[in-house]
The first five atom37 places (N, CA, C, CB, O) and aatype in JSON, in Angstrom:
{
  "aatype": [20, 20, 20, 20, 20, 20, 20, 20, 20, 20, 20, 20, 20, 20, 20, 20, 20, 20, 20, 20, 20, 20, 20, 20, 20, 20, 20, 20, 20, 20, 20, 20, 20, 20, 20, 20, 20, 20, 20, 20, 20, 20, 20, 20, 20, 20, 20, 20, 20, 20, 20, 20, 20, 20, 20, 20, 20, 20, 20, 20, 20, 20, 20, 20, 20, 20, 20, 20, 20, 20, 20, 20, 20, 20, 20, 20, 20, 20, 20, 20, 20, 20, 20, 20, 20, 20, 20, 20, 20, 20, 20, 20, 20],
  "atom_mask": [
    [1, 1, 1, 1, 1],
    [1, 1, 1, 1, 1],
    [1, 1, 1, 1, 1],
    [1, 1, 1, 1, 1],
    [1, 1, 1, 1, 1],
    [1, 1, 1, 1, 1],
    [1, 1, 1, 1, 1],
    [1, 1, 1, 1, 1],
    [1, 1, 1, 1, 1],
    [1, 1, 1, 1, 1],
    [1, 1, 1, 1, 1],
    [1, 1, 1, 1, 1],
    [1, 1, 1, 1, 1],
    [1, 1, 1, 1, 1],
    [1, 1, 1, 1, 1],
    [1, 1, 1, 1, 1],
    [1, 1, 1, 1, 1],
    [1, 1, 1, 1, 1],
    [1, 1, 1, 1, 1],
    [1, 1, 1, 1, 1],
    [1, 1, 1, 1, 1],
    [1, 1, 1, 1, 1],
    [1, 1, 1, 1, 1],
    [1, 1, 1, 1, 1],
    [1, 1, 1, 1, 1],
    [1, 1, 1, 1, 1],
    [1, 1, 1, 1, 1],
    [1, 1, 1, 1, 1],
    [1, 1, 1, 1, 1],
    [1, 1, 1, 1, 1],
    [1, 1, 1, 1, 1],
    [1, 1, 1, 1, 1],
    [1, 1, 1, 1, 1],
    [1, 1, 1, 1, 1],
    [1, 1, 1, 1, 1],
    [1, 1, 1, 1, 1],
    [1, 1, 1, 1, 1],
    [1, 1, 1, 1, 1],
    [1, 1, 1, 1, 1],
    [1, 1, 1, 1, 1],
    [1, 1, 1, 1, 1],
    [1, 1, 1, 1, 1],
    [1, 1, 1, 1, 1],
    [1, 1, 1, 1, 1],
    [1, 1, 1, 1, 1],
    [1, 1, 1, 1, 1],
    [1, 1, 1, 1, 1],
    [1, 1, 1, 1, 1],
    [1, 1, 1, 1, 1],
    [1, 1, 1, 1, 1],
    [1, 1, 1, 1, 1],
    [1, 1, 1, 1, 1],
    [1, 1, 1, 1, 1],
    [1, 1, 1, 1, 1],
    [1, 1, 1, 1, 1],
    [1, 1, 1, 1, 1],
    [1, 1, 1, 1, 1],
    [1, 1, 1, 1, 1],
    [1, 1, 1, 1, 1],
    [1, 1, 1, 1, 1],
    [1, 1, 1, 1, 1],
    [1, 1, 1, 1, 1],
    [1, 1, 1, 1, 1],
    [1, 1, 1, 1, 1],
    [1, 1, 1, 1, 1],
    [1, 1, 1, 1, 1],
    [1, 1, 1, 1, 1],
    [1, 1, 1, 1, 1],
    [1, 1, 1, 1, 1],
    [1, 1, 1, 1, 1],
    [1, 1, 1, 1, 1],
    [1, 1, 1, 1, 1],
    [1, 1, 1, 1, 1],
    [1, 1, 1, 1, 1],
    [1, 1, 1, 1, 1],
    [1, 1, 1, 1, 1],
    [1, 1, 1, 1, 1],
    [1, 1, 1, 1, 1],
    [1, 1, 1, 1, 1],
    [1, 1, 1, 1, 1],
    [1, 1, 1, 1, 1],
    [1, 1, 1, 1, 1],
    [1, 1, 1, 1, 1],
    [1, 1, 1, 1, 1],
    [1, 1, 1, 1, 1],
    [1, 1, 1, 1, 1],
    [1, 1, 1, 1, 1],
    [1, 1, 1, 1, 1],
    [1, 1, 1, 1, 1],
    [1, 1, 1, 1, 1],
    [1, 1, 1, 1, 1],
    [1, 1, 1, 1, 1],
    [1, 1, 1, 1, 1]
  ],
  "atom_positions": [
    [[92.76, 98.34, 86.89], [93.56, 98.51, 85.69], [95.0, 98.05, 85.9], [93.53, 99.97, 85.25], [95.71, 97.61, 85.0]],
    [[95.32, 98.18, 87.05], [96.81, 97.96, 87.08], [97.39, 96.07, 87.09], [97.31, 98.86, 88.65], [98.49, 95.58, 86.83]],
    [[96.13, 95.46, 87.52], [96.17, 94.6, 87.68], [96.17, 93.62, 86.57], [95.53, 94.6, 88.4], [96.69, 92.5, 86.55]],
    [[95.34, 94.41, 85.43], [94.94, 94.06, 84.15], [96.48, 94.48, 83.18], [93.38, 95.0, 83.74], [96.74, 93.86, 82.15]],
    [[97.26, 95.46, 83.65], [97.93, 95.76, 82.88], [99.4, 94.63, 83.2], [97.97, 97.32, 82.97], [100.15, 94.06, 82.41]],
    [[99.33, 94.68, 85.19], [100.32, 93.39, 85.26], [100.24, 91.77, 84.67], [100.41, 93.2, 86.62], [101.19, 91.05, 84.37]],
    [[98.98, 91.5, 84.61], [98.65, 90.37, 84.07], [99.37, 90.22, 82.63], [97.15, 90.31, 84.03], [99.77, 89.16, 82.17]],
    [[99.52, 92.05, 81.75], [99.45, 91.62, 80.6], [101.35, 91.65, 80.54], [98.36, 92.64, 79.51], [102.14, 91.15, 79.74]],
    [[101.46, 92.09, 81.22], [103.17, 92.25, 81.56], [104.43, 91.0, 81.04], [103.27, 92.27, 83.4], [105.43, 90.82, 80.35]],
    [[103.0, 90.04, 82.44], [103.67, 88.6, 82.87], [103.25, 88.08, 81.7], [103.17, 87.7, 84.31], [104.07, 87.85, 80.81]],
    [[102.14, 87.86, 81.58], [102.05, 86.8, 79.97], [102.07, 87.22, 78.84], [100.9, 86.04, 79.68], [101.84, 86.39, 77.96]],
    [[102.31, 88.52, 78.48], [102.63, 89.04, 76.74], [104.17, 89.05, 76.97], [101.9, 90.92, 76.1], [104.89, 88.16, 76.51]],
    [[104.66, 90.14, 77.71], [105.88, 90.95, 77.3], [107.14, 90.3, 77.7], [105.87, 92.35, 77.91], [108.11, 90.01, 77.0]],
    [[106.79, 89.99, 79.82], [107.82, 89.11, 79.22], [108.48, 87.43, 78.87], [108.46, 89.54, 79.75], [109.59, 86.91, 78.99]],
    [[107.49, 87.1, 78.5], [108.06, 85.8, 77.13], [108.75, 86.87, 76.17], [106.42, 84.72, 76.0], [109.95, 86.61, 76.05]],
    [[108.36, 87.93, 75.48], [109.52, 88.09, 74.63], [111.04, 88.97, 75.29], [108.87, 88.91, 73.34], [112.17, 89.09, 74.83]],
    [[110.59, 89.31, 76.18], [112.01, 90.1, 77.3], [112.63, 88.83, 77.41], [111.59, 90.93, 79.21], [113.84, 88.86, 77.18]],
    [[112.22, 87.86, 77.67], [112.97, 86.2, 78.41], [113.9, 86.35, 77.32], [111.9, 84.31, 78.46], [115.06, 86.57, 77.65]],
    [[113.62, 86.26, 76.09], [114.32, 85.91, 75.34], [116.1, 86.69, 75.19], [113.38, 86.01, 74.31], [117.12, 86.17, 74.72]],
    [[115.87, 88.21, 75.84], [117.21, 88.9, 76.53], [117.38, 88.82, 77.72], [117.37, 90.21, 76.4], [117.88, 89.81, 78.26]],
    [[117.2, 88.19, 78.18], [117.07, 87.51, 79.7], [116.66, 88.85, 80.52], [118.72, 86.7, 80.38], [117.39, 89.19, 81.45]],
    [[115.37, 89.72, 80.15], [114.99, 90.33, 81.04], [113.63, 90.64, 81.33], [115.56, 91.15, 80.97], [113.12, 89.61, 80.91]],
    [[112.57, 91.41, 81.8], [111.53, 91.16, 82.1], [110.65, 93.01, 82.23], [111.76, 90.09, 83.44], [111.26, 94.02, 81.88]],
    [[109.82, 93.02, 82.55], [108.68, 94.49, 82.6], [108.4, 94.1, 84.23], [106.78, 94.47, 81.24], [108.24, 92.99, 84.74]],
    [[108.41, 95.47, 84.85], [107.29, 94.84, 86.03], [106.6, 96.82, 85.72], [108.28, 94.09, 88.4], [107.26, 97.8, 85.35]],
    [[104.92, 96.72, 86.11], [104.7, 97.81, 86.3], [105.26, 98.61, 87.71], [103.46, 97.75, 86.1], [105.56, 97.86, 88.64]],
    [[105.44, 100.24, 87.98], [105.85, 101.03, 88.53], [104.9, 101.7, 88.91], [106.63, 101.5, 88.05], [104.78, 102.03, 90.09]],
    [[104.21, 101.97, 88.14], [102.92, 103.23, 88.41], [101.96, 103.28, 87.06], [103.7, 105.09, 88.63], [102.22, 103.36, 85.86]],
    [[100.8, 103.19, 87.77], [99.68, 104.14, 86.65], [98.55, 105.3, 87.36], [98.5, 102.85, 85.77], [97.73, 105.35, 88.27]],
    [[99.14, 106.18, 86.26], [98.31, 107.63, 86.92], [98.18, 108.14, 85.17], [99.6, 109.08, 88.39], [99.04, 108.02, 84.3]],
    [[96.82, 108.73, 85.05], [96.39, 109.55, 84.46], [97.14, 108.57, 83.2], [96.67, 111.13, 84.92], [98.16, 108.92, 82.6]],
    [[96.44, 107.32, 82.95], [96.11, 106.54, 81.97], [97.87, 106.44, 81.18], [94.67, 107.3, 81.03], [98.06, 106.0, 80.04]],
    [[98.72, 106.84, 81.89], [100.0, 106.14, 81.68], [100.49, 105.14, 82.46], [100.91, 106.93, 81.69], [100.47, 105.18, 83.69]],
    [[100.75, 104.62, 82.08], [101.74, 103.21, 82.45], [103.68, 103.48, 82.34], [101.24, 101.77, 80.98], [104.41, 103.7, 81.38]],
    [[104.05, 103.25, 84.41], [105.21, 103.45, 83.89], [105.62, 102.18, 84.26], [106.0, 104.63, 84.3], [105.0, 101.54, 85.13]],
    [[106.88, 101.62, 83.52], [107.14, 100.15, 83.52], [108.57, 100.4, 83.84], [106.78, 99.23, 82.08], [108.74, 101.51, 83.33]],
    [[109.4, 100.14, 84.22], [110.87, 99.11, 85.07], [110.99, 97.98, 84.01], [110.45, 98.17, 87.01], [110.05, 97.22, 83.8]],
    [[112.07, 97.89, 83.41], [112.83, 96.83, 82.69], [113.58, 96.22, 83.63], [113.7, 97.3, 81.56], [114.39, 96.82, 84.34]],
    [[113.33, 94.88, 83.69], [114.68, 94.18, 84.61], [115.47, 93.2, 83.92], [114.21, 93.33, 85.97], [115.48, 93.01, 82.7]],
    [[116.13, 92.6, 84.78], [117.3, 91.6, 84.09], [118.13, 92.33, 83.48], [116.87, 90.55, 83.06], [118.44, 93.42, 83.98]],
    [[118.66, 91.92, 82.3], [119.55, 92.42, 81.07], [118.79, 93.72, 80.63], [119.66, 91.22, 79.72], [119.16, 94.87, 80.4]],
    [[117.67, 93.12, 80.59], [117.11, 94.68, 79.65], [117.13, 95.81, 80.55], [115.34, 94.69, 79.02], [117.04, 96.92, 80.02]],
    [[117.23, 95.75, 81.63], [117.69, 97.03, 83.06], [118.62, 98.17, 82.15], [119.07, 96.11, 84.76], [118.45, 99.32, 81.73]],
    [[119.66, 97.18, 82.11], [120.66, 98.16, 81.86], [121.31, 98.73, 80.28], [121.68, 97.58, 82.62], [122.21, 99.56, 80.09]],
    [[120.53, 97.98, 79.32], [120.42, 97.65, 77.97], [120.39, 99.33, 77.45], [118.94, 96.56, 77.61], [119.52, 100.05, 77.95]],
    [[121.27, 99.89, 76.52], [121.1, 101.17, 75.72], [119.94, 101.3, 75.29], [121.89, 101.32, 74.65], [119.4, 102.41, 75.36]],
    [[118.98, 99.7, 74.52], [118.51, 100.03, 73.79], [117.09, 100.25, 74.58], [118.76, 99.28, 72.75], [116.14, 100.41, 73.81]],
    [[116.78, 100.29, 75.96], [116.05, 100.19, 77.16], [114.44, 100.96, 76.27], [116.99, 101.23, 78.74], [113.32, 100.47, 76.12]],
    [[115.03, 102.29, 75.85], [113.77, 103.68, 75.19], [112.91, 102.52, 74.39], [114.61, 105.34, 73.7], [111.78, 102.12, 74.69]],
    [[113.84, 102.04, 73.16], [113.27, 101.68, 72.08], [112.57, 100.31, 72.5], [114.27, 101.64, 70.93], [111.59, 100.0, 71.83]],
    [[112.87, 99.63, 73.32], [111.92, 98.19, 74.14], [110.82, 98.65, 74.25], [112.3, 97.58, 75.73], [109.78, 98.4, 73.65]],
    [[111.03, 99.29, 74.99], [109.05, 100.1, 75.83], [108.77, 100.58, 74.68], [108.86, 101.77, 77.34], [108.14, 99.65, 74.16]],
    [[108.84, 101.77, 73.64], [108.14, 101.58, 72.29], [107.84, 100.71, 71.67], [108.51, 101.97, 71.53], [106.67, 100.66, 71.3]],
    [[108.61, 99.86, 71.37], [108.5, 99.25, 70.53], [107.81, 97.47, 70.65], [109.73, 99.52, 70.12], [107.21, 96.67, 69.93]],
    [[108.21, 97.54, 71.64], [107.41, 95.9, 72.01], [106.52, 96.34, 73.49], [108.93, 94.23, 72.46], [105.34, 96.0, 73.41]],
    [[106.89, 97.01, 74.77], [106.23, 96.75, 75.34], [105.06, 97.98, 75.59], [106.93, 96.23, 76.19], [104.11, 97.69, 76.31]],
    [[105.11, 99.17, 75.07], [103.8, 99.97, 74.8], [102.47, 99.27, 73.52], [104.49, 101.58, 74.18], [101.25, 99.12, 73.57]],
    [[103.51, 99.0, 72.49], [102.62, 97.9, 71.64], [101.73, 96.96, 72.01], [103.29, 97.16, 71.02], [100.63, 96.83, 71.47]],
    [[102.16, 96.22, 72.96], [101.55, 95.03, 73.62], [100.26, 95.26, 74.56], [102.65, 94.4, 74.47], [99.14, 94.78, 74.77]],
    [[101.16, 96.33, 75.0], [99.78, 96.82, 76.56], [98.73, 97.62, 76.36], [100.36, 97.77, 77.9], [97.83, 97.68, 77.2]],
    [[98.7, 98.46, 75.04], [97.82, 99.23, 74.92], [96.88, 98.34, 73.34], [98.6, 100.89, 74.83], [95.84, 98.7, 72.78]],
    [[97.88, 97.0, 73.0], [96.77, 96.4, 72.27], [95.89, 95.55, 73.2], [97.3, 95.53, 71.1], [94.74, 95.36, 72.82]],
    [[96.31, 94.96, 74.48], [95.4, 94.15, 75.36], [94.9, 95.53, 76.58], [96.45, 92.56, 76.16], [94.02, 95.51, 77.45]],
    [[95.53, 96.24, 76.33], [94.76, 97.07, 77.39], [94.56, 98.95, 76.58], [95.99, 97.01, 79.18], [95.33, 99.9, 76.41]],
    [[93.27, 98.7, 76.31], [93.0, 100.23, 75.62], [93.13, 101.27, 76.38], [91.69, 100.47, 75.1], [93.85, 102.21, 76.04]],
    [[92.56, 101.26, 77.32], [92.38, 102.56, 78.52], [94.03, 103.21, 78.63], [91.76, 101.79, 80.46], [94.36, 104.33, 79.0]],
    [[94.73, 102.29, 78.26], [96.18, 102.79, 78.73], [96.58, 103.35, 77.66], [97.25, 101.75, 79.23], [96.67, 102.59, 76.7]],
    [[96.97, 104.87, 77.43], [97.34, 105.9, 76.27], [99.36, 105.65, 76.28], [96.63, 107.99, 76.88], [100.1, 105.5, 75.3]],
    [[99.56, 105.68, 77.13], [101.11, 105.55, 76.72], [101.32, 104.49, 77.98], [102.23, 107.24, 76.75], [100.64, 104.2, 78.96]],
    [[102.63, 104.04, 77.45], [103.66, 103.22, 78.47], [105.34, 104.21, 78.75], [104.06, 101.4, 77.5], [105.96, 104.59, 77.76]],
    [[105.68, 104.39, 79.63], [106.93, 105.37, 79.24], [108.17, 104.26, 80.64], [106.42, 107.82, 79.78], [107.97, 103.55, 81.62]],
    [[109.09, 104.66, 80.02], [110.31, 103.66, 80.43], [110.66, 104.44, 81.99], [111.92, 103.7, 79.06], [111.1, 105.58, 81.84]],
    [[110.52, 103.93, 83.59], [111.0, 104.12, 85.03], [112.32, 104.06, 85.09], [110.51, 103.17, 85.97], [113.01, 103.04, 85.15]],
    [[112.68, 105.24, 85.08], [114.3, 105.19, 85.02], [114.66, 104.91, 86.53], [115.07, 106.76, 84.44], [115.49, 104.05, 86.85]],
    [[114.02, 105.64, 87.36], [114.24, 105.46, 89.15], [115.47, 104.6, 89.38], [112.83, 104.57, 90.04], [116.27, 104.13, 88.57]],
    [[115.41, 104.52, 90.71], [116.33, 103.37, 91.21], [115.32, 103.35, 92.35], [118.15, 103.62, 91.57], [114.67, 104.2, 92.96]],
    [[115.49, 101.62, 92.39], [114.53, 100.89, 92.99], [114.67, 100.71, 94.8], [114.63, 99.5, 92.2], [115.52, 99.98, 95.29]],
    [[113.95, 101.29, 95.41], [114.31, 101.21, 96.8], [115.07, 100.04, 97.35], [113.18, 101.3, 97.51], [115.76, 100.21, 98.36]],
    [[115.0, 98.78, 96.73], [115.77, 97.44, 97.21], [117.24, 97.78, 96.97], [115.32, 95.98, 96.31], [118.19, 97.6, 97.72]],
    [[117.21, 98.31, 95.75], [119.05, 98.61, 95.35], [119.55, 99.37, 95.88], [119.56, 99.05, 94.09], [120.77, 99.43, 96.08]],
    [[118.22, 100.59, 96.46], [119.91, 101.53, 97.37], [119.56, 101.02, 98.61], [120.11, 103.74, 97.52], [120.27, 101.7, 99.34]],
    [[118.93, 100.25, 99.33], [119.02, 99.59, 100.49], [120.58, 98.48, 100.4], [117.44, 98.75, 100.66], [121.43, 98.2, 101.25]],
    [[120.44, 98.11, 99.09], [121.66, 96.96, 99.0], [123.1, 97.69, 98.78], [121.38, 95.85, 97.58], [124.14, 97.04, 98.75]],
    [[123.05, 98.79, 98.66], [123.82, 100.05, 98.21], [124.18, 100.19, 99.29], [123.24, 101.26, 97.56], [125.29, 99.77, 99.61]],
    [[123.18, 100.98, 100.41], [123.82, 101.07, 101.72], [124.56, 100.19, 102.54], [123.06, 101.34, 102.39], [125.49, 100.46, 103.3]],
    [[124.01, 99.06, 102.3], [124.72, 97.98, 103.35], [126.14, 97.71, 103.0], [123.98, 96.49, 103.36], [126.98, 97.52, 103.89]],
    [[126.5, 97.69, 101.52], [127.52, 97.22, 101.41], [128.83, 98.55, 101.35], [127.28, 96.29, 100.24], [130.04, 98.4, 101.22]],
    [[128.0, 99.86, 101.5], [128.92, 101.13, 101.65], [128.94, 100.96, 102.97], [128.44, 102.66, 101.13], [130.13, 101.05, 103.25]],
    [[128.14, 100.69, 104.27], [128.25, 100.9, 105.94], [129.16, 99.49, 105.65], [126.48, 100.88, 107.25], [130.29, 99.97, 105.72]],
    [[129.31, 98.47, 105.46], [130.43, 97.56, 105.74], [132.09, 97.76, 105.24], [129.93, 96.33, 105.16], [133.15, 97.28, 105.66]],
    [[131.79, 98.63, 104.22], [133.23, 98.8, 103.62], [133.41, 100.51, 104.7], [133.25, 98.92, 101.27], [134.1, 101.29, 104.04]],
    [[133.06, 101.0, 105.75], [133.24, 101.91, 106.48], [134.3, 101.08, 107.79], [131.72, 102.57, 106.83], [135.4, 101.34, 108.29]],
    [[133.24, 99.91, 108.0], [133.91, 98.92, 109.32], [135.75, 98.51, 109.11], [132.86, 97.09, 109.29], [136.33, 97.83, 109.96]]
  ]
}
């Protein structure tokens, strides 16, 4: 499923994210939710809630039924506080 749901990520959602120069990647699926990560522009975008309603829960649960909701990964992404750390231990030196 997850594989089915990334497939639908890359070729439905984001062509229309491109268009705010940002993109979906999935995060997790457990117990027939889908959680999705906005990147690019749309990362940091106010309107972040209403994306995943509105275009990218739409999309995934019309090409993918099994999936009951999509809900927006607020997290922070293990790469960023790795990039976080490095550049706080250099400004220590």
């Amino acid at each position: 499923m997850e594989e089915q749901i990334t497939r639908v990520l890359k070729e439905k959602v984001d062509p229309v994210l491109a268009e705010h120069y940002g993109g979906a990647m999935l995060t997790g699926f457990e117990n027939n939710i889908a959680k999705v990560r906005l990147t690019g522009a749309c990362a940091s975008c106010p309107s972040a809630q209403d994306t995943i309603q509105d275009v990218v829960k739409e999309i995934v649960i019309e090409n993918c039924p099994e999936v009951q909701d999509v809900v927006l990964d607020t997290s922070v992404s293990e790469d960023l506080l790795d990039m976080a750390r490095k550049i706080l231990r250099k400004d220590k030196k």
